[in-house]
C-alpha positions in Angstrom: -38.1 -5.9 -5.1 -40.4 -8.3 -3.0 -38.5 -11.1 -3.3 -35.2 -9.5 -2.3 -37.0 -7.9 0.8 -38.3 -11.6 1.7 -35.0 -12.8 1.2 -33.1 -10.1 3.3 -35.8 -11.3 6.1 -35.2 -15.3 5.9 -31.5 -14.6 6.2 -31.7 -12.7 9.5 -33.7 -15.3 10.4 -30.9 -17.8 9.6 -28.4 -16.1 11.7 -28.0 -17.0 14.8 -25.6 -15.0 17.2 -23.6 -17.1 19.2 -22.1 -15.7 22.2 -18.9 -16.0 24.3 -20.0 -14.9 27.4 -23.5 -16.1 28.9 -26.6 -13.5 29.8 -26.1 -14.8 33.4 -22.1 -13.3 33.4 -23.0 -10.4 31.7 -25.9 -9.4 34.2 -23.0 -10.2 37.0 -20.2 -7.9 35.6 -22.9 -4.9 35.0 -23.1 -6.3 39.0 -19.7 -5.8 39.4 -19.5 -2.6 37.3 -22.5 -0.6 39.8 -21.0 -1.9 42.9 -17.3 -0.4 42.0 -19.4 3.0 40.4 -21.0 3.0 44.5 -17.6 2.4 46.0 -18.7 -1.2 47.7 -15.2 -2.2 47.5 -15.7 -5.7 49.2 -18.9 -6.6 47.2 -16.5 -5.5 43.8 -13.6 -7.6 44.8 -16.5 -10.8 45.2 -17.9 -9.9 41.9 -14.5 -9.8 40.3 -13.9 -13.5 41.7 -17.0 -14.8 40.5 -16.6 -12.9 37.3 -13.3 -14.5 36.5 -14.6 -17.9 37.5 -17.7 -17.8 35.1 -15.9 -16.3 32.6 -13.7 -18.9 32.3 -15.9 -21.7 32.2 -17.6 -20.0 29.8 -14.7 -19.6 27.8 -13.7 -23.1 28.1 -17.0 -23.9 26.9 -17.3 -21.8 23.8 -14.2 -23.2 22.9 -15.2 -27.1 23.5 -18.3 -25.6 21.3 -16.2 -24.2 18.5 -14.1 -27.3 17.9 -16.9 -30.2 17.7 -18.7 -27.4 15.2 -15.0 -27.5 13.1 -15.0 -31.7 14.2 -18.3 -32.5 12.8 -17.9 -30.0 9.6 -14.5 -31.7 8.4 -11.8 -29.0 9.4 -8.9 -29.4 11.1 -9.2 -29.3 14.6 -5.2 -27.9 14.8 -5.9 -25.1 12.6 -8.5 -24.2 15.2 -6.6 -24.1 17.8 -3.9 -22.2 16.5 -6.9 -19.9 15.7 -8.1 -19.9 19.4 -3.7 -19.2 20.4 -3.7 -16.8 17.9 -6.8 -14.5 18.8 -6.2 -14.9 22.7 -3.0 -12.8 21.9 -3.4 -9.2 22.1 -1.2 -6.6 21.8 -1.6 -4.6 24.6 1.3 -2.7 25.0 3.9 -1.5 22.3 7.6 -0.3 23.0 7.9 3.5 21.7 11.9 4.3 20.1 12.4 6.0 22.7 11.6 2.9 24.7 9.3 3.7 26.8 5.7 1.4 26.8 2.5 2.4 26.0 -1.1 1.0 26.3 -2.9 3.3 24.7 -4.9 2.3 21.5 -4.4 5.7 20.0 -0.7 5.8 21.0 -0.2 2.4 19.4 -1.4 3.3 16.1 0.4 6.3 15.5 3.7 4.5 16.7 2.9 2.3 14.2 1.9 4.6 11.8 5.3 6.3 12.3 7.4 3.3 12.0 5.8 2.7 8.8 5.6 6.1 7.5 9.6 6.1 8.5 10.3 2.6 6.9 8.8 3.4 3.8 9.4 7.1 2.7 12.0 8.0 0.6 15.4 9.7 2.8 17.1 10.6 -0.5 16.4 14.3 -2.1 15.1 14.2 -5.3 14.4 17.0 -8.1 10.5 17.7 -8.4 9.5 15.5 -11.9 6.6 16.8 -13.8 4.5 14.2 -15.0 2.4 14.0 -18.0 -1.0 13.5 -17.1 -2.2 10.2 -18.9 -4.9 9.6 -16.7 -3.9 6.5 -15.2 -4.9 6.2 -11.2 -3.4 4.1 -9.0 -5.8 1.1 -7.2 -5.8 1.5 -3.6 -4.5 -1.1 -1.6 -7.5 -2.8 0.7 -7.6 -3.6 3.6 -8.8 -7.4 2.8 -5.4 -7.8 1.1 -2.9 -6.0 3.9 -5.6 -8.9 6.3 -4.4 -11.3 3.6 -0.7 -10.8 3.6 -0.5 -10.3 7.9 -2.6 -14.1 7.7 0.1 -15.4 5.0 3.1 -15.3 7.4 4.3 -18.2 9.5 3.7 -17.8 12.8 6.5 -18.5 15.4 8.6 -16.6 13.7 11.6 -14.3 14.6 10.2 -10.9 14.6 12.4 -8.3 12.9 14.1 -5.0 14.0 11.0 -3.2 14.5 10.8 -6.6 17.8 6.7 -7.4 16.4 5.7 -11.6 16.1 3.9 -12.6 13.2 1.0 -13.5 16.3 0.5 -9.6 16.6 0.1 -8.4 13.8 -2.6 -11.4 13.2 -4.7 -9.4 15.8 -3.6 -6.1 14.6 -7.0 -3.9 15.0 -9.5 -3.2 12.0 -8.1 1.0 12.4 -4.6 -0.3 12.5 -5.4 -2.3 9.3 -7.2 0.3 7.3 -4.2 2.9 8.4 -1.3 0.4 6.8 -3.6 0.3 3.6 -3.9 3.8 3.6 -0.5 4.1 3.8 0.5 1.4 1.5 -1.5 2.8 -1.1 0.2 6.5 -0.8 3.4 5.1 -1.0 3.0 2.6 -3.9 1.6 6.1 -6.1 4.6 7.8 -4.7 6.7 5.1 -6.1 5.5 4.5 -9.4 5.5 8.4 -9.8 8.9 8.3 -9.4 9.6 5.7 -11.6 7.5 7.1 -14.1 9.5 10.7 -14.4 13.0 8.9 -13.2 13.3 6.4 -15.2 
């Protein structure tokens, strides 16, 4: 039990935490944040200049950072960069059916959810089947393998009906994820029920 405590210890000791945005910026936009909460509204607007400047050099540094590290460990520096292109897109907005726009995280993910609740259940009636219980359950669908499939597709891609790129749903949030695998799991036990009494 010793030895796995020591070890636990050396490896936080190992990990270092690197950061994107310098202790300097970060004191400067809690600057920025108390001066808009007292309603100085020309010390915010300076903040919010400076903010933007430091924030993009420190960008542009963390990313000079990022590719020497994958330089000197032997990857490939384009795969990086299409890394950096493809987290610097976010989805911040999403068109509803009724096509209207939303921002909202919450709103996004039940869109979503709906879309893929409505893409993948059943529209045809079908008699109730009773099933004889053999015990067999169904594995869930992870998360790590909906991540794995989103990664999989080409990027640049023309996006489909539902109008998402390939670059979105690379950034797709961690709820969004574990909602798709939720939902991917329901309906592959829906389907294999049906095949399993309808045969």
């Amino acid at each position: 039990m010793e030895h796995l405590r020591d070890s636990a210890k050396k490896a936080e000791g190992l990990r270092t935490t690197k950061r994107r945005l310098s202790h300097e910026n970060l004191k400067l936009i809690r600057q920025r944040g108390a001066a808009r909460a007292a309603g100085n509204y020309q010390l915010t607007s300076e903040l919010a200049k400076r903010c933007r400047e430091a924030i993009r050099e420190d960008l542009k540094g963390r990313r000079a950072a990022v590719l020497a590290e994958a330089a000197e460990a032997g990857r490939s520096i384009r795969n990086t960069r299409r890394d950096f292109a493809n987290r610097k897109t976010k989805m911040t907005a999403l068109r509803r059916p009724d096509g209207t726009t939303t921002s909202s995280r919450r709103v996004m993910e039940k869109v979503i959810y709906d879309f893929y609740s409505d893409l993948f259940d059943s529209h045809v009636h079908l008699p109730p089947c009773h099933l004889r219980a053999d015990g067999y359950v169904i594995p869930s669908v992870l998360p790590s393998e909906v991540r794995h499939a989103i990664k999989s597709v080409k990027n640049r891609t023309a996006p489909g009906p539902d109008r998402i790129r390939p670059e979105h749903l690379k950034n797709l949030p961690t709820t969004l994820v574990n909602t798709l695998a939720r939902l991917f799991t329901r309906y592959l036990s829906e389907i294999i029920a049906l095949s399993a009494c309808c045969p």
